[in-house]
N, C-alpha and C positions, 0 to 999 in steps of 0.2 A: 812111234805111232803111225807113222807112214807108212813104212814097211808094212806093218800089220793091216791096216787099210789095202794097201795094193796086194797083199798077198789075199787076204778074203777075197777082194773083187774079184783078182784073178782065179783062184778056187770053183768060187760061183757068185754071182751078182748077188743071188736073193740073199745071202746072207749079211749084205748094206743094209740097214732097216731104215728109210727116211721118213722124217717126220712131213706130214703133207704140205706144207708153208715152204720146205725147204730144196728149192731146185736143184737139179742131177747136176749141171753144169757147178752149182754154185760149192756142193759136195765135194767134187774133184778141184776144183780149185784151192780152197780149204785145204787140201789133202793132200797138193802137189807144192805150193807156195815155200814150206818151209823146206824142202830137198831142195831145188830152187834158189833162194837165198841162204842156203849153207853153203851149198857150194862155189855159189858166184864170192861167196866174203871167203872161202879156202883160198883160191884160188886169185881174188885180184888184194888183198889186203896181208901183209906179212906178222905173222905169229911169231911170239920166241915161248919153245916148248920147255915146261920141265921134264927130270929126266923120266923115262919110259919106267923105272922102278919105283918111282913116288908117283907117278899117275897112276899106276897100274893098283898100287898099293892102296890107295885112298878112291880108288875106285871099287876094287875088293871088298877095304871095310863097308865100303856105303852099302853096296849091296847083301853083304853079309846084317847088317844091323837091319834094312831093311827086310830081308826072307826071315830075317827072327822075329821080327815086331811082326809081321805078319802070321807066321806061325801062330805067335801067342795067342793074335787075338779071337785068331779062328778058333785054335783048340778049346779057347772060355767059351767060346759061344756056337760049337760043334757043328761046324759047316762042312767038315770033311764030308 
């Protein structure tokens, strides 16, 4: 979601839609915070990984069962 936020901004600003309550400052923060503190817990806090071919795998299914549920429910309700 970060990525995608900073890539919009950078593209072009007007494409941010702020609700008017909600300060410019307050937005990038928001936005910036959890790149942030992912990387600061990478980085000072130690992981034990499993292996690259079960993450990768049960990473796969997730997104595969998600674009299908996805799929479906569009095509019942014809959003293409």
């Amino acid at each position: 979601m970060c990525a995608l936020f900073w890539g919009l901004f950078w593209v072009d600003e007007e494409l941010i839609d702020l609700p008017p309550f909600v300060p410019e400052w307050l937005n990038h923060v928001v936005h910036t915070a959890p790149v942030v503190a992912l990387l600061l817990e990478s980085f000072l806090i130690p992981h034990s990984h499993q292996s690259a071919i079960l993450t990768c795998g049960v990473l796969s299914f997730g997104g595969v069962v998600y674009v299908g549920w996805f799929v479906t429910l569009c095509s019942r309700q014809c959003c293409f």
